[in-house]
N, C-alpha and C positions, 0 to 999 in steps of 0.2 A: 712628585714635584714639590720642592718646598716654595712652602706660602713665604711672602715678602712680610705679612703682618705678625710674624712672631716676638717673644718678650726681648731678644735680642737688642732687637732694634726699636726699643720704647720711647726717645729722645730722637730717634732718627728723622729726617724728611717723608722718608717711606711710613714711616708708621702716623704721621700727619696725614698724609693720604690716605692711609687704611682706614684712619678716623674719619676721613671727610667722606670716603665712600661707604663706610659702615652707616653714619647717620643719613646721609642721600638714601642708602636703600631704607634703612625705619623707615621714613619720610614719605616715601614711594609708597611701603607694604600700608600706612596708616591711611597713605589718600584713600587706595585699594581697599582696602574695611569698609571704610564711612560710605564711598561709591555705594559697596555689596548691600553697606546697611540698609540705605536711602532706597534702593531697588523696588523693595517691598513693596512701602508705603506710597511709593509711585503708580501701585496700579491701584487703580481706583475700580470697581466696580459702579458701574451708572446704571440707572434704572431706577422703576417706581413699581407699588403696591398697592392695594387698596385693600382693607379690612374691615371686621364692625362686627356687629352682634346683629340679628334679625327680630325683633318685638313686634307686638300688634300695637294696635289701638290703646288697648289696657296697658301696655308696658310691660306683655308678659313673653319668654324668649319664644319664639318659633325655631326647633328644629326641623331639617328638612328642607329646608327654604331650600329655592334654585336661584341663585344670582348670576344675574347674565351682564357683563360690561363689554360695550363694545369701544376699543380705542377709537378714538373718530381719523387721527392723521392714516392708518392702516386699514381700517375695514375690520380689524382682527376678532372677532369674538370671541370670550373665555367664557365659561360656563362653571360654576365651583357649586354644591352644595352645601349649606352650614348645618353644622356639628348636632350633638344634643345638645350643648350648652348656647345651640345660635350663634356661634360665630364664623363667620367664613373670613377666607384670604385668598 
C-alpha cells in the first residue's frame, strides 16, 4: 500500500496533514519519555534508621556492644551488635 505522505505530494493538502500527524505523534512519544522519566523518582522509599558508635565513660569505642531498640508505635524489637570499630545500624 502506498503511503499518502510521499515527496510527490510536498505542497499538497495531504502532505499538510502528514505534517500535522507526524508532529502530534513526536508530541505524544515526548509526553510518553517525560511520563517514563518522572516514574522513578516517584517512588519514594520511606522509612527511618538509627546509628552511632558505642563508647564508655572514657570516650573509648566498645566493640560488641548489644543495642536493643524497641519501636514504641509496634512493639517491634531489633537487636544489632556493634562492630570493632563501635558502630552499629
Amino acid at each position: 500500500m502506498k503511503s499518502n505522505c510521499g515527496d510527490s505530494f510536498e505542497n499538497s493538502a495531504v502532505a499538510g496533514g502528514c505534517r500535522a500527524l507526524l508532529q502530534l505523534s513526536c508530541s505524544i512519544l515526548i509526553a510518553l519519555a517525560m511520563l517514563c522519566g518522572l516514574a522513578g523518582p516517584l517512588h519514594a522509599k520511606v522509612g527511618a534508621g538509627i546509628s552511632g558508635i558505642i563508647t564508655d565513660a572514657t570516650g573509648a569505642i566498645v566493640p560488641g556492644a548489644t543495642v536493643q531498640v524497641t519501636a514504641t508505635d509496634t512493639g517491634i524489637v531489633t537487636t544489632r551488635q556493634s562492630s570493632s570499630e563501635g558502630f552499629y545500624a
